[in-house]
N, C-alpha and C positions, 0 to 999 in steps of 0.2 A: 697613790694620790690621784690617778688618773679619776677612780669613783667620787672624790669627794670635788674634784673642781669640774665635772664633766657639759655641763652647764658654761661654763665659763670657755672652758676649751671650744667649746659649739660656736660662742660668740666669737672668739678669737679668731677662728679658724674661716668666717665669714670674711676675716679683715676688719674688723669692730677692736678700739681699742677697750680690754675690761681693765673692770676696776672692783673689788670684791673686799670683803670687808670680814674678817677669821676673826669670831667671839672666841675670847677664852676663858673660858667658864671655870674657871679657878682662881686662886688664891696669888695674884700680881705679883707680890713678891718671893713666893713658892717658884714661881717660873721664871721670872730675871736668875734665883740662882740656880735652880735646875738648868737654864740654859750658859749657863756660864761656868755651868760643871763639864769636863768632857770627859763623854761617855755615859751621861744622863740617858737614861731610856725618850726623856723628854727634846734633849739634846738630838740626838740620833732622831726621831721624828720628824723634826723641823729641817735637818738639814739636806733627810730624804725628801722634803715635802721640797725645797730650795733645787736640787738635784732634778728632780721629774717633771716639776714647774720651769726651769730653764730650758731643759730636752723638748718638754713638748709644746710650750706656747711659741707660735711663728714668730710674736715680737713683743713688745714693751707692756707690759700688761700693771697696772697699778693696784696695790697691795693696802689696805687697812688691816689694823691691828685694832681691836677693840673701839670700832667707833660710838662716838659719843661717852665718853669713859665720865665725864661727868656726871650720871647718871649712878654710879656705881661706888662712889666712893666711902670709902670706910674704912679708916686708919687702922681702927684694931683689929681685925680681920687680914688686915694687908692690901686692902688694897688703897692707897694712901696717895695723893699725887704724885711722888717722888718714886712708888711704887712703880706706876705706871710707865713713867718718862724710864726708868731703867729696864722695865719690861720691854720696852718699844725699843729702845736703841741696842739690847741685847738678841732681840730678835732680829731685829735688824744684819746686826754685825756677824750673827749664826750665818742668816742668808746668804748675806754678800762672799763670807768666807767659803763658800760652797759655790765661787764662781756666777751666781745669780743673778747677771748684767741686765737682764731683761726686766726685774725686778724691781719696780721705782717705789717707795713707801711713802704714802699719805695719812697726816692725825684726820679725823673727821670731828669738829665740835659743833658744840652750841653755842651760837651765836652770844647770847645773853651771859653768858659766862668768860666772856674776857672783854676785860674793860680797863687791865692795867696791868703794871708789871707784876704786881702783888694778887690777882685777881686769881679763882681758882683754875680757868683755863690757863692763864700763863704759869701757875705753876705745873701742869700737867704738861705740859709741852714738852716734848722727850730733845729740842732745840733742832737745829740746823743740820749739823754732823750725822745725824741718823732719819733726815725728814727731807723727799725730794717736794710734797706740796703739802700746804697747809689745807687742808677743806675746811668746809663751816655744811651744816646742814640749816639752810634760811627760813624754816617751819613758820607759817601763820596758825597759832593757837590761840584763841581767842573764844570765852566761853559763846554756845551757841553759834561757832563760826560768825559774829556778827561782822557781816558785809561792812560797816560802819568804822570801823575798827581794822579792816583789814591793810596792812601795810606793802608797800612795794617792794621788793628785794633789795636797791639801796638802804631804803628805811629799815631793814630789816639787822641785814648785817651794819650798819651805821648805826644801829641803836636810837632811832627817832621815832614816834609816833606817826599817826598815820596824816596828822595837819602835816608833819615835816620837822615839827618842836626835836629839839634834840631834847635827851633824855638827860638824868642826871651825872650818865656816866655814858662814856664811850664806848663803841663796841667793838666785833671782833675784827673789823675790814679798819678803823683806824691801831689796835692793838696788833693787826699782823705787818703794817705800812708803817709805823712810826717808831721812834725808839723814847718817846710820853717825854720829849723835851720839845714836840712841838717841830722837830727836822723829822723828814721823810727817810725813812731805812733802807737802805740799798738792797733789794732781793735779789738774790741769787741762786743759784741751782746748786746744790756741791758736788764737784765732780770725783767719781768713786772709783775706786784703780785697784781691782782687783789685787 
């Protein structure tokens, strides 16, 4: 594994917290149960990958699992929201079981894609129990990059235009802080015990 994160280990190794983001170019729910098989060829991969990544990064190094998964959905193929969220907390759980303290896991979304409890990003949400941070990637796309139109990063992840107008729906920074009745959600970190 040392060839496939050597880049990362570079930064680490400076004293730079990384943070790296492992596509998995397969079929979501292929790998939630191959990783929940033991003795999966796929299983043994990841838990070498867990193993040599704890050995060699100096410290806390941050983990994505297919970010932006929004991007990729499609149920009949497998990869399906529910897909996802079980992939992510199965990889997870491979990790940690291999000792992997240094290992902290982050979803990365799109901002525009959570806006409620029923929304596609919160069903992708693999939840708490297997998620140390939530990211958002707060992208300005706007055709011809028009300067006009260009929004701040509150406005971004708050889901508002660029006068500041709230949108029709809420976005990812009130969907990660609220629990949609309007009271602020207590964030917490879950502390993982080997």
């Amino acid at each position: 594994w040392a060839n496939t994160f050597t880049k990362e280990l570079q930064f680490a190794n400076q004293g730079k917290v990384v943070h790296t983001s492992y596509k998995v170019w397969s079929n979501w729910k292929q790998v939630s149960t191959d990783l929940r098989t033991a003795g999966s060829a796929r299983r043994i991969e990841v838990e070498n990958m867990a193993t040599s990544l704890q050995s060699q990064m100096p410290g806390p190094f941050v983990f994505t699992l297919h970010h932006e998964p929004e991007n990729d959905i499609n149920a009949a193929g497998g990869y399906g929201e529910q897909d996802y969220a079980d992939m992510f907390c199965a990889f997870y759980y491979v990790f940690k079981s291999k000792g992997a303290t240094k290992a902290k896991f982050s979803t990365v979304a799109i901002p525009d894609n959570y806006h409620s409890d029923k929304s596609l990003g919160a069903k992708l949400y693999p939840g708490d129990q297997c998620t140390d941070f939530n990211g958002v990637d707060p992208y300005n796309f706007f055709t011809n990059e028009n300067p006009s139109a260009w929004r701040t990063l509150a406005q971004v992840i708050k889901h508002k235009n660029a006068d500041g107008a709230q949108r029709s729906a809420t976005g990812w920074y009130q969907w990660a802080t609220t629990d949609f009745t309007g009271k602020e959600a207590a964030l917490t970190v879950p502390v993982i015990v080997p």
